[in-house]
N, C-alpha and C positions, 0 to 999 in steps of 0.2 A: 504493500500500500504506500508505499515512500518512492518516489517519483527519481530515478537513477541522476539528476539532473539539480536533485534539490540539496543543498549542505546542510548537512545533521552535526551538530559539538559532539565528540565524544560524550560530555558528559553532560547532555542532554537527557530526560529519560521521557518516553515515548510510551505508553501504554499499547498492548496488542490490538489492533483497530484502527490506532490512527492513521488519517489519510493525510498526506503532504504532497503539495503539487510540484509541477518541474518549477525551478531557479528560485521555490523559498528559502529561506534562511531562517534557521531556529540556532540560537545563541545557547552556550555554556549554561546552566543550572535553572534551565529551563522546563517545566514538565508537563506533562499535554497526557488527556485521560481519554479513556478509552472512547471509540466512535466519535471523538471530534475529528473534523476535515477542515486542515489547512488548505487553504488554494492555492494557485500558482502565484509566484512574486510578493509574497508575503514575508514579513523581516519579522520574525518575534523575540525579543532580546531579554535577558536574567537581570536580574531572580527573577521568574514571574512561573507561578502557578496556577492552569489552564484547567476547568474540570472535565466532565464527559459531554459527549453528544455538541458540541457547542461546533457549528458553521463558521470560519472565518474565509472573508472572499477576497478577490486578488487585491495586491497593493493596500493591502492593512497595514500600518507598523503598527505592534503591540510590544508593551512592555517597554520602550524607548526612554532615554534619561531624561528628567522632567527637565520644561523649559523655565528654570529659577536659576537666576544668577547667582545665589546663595549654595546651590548643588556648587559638590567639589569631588565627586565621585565616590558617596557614601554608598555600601551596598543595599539599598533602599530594592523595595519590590511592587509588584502588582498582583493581584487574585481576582481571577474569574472564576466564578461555580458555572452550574453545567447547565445547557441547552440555549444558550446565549446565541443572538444571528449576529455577526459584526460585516456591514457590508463596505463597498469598494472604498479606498482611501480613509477609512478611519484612523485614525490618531487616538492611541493610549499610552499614558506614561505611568513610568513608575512616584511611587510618596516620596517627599524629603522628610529628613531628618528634624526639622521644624513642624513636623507635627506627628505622626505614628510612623511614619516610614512607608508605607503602604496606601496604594491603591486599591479599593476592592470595587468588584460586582458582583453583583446577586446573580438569580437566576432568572430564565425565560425572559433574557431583557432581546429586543429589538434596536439595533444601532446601526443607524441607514448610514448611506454614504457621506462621506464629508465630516462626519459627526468629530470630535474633538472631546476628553476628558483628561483634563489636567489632574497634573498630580496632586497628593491626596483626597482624590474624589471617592463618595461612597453612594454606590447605588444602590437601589431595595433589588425587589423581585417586579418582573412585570412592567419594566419601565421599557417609553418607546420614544427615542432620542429622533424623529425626523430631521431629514435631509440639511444635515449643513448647520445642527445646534451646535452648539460651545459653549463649554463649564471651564470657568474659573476654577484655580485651584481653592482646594478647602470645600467644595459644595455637596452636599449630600441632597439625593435626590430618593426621596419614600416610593413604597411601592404604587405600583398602578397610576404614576403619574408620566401623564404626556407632554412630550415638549413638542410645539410645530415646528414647521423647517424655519430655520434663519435662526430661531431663540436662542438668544444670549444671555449665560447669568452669569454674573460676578462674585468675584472670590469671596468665600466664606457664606454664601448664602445656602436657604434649604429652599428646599420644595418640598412641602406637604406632599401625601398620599391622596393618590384619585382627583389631584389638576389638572390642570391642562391650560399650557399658553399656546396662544394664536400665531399665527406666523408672523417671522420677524421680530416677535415682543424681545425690549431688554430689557433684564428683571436685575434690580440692585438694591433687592429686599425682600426678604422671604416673602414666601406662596405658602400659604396658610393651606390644611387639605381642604378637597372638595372644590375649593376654587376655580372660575376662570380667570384669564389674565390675556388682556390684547391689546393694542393701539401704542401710540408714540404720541407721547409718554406712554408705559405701558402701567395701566392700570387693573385691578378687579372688576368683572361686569359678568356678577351673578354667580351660580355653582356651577359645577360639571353635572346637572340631572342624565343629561344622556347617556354617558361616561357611568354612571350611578347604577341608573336605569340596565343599563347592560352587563351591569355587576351582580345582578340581582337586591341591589336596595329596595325595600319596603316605599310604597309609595309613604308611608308614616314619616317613613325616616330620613325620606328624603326632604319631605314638607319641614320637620321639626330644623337639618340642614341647612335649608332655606329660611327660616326662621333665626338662627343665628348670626347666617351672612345680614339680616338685615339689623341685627344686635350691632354687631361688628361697625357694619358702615353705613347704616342710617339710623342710629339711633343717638346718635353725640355723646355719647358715653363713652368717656376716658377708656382704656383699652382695658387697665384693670377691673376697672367694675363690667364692663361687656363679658369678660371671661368670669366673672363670677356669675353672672346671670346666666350663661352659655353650660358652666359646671354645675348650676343647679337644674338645667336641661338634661342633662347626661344621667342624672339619678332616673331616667325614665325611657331617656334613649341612649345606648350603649355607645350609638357608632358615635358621638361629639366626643366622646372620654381622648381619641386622636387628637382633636382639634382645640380641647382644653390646654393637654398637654404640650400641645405645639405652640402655644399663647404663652405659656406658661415661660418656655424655656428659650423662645425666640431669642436671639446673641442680635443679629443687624436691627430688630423690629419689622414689622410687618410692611407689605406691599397697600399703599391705601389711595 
C-alpha cells in the first residue's frame, strides 16, 4: 500500500493498512494508524500522531513547524484522532512551547481545501472548516461547529459548539454555542436552528436557545447577570448548561 515513489523515515511507524501515495513524504517520529490514506505529494512532518481511517489528499502539509517567530526548534507536536477528511492544500502545524506544545484534532472533522490551523489549535469532534478558513494560533474550536469559506478567527479565540459563521466572517471574539455569526463587521444574527434542527434538538430546546440568544443580546443586561438568568434556564433545559459554561469562562469576551 506504500507507493515505490513515496519517502518513508526509517523511523516513521506506519500501521498495516496505510495507504501512501507516489512522491509523499512522511518525516522521522511520525505515526499514521491503521486505514488512513495518504495521497500523493503530501509532506507530513514529526512529532505528529495520525489516528485511523483518516483521508489526507494531495498537497496537504501536516505536522509543519509553527509559523511563530518565538519557535527555535523545540520538539513540539501535532495529534489527529481518527476518520478526519483533510483536503487539497491544507496547512497544519505543530504547538509551541508557549503554550502545551501540541496541536490537537478530534475526530470526524471535515477540512476542505485551503483550510489553515495554527499552532496550538484545539479542535472538538464534528467540526467542518470550509474552503479557505484560518485559525489563529491558541483557538479552540467545540464540537459540531461550522466555519464558512473565507472565516477568519484570531488568536486565542473559541468557538462555541453547534455555530456557524457565514462566509468570509472575521471573528476577534469568541462564538458563544448555538450561534450564528456573519457580515463585516462580523456580528451575531440569531442561532444555528437548522444546524440544531438537524442534530436532532427538541423543538423545546431549541425555543428555550433562542430564548437566551435574546437574554444575551437584546435584553441590556450586563453579561453577568444575562448568564445568570440563562443558568437558571438550564435547571430545566440541559442543553444551555454548554452555553452557561462558555459565559462563564470566556478569556477574549464574547462576539456582540
Amino acid at each position: 500500500m506504500i507507493d515505490s515513489r513515496a519517502v518513508i523515515d526509517p523511523q516513521a511507524e506506519l500501521d498495516e493498512g496505510v495507504t501512501v501515495g507516489p512522491f509523499s513524504i512522511i518525516g522521522a517520529d511520525v505515526s499514521i494508524g491503521a486505514g488512513t490514506v495518504i495521497g500523493p505529494h503530501v509532506v507530513v512532518n514529526g512529532p505528529a500522531r495520525i489516528g485511523r481511517d483518516n483521508r489526507i489528499y494531495q498537497f496537504a502539509s501536516v505536522g509543519e513547524d509553527p509559523q511563530d517567530k518565538k519557535y527555535a526548534g523545540e520538539p513540539t507536536s501535532l495529534e489527529i484522532g481518527d476518520r478526519n477528511v483533510i483536503r487539497e492544500f491544507a496547512t497544519l502545524h505543530r504547538g509551541t512551547v508557549q503554550d502545551q506544545g501540541v496541536t490537537r484534532i478530534g475526530n470526524d472533522n471535515l477540512m476542505m481545501a485551503y483550510i489553515h490551523v495554527a499552532h496550538d489549535c484545539v479542535l472538538g469532534d464534528h467540526v467542518i472548516m470550509a474552503n479557505a478558513a484560518s485559525l489563529g494560533g491558541h483557538v479552540i474550536i467545540d464540537d459540531h461547529a461550522i466555519l464558512g469559506g473565507f472565516t477568519k478567527v484570531h488568536q486565542f479565540c473559541r468557538i462555541g459548539a453547534h455555530s456557524f459563521s457565514g462566509m468570509g466572517s472575521a471573528i476577534n471574539m469568541d462564538l458563544p454555542p448555538y450561534m450564528m455569526a456573519a457580515g463585516q463587521p462580523t456580528k451575531p444574527h440569531g442561532i444555528n436552528r437548522e444546524g440544531l434542527s438537524r442534530r436532532g434538538f427538541s423543538k423545546d430546546a431549541i425555543q428555550q436557545i433562542k430564548r437566551a440568544y435574546k437574554i444575551i443580546y437584546h435584553s441590556g443586561q450586563r453579561l453577568d447577570a444575562a448568564r445568570e438568568e440563562i443558568e437558571s434556564l438550564a435547571t430545566e433545559t440541559p442543553e444551555l448548561k454548554i452555553l452557561v459554561d462558555f459565559l462563564s469562562h470566556s478569556g477574549r469576551g464574547i462576539l456582540r
